[in-house]
N, C-alpha and C positions, 0 to 999 in steps of 0.2 A: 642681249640675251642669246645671242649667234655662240657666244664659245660656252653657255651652256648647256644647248639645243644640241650641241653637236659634242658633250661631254667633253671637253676640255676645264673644266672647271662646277663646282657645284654652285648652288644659288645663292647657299646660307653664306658661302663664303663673298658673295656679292653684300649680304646684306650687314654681314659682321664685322665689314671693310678689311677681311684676310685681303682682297684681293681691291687695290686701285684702277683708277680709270687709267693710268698707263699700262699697268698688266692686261685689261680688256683692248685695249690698243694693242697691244704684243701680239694679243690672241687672234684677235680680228686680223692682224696683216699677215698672221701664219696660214689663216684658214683663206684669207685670198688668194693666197701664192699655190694654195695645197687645192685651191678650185681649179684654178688658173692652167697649172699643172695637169691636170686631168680631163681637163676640158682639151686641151694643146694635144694630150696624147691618144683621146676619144678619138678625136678629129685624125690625127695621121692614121690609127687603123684605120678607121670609117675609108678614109684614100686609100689605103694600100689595097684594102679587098677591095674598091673599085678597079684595080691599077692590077690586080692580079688576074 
């Protein structure tokens, strides 16, 4: 439900099988890397303004 939650894809097309469990796969390792990403670059500000 994560790459719907988060608008990468619509429901019905879950339900009408537009879209397979590899495509929910696809979506889910884009939206980890895209967490991942942002958590990684939260964290270096958060340091720099301690470090300034």
């Amino acid at each position: 439900m994560r790459p719907v939650l988060r608008g990468c894809c619509k429901y019905e097309s879950l339900k009408d099988g537009t879209l397979g469990l590899h495509d929910i796969a696809l979506m889910n390792d884009a939206l980890d890397v895209r967490d991942e990403n942002e958590r990684r670059w939260l964290r270096a500000v958060k340091e720099q303004k301690r470090g300034a």
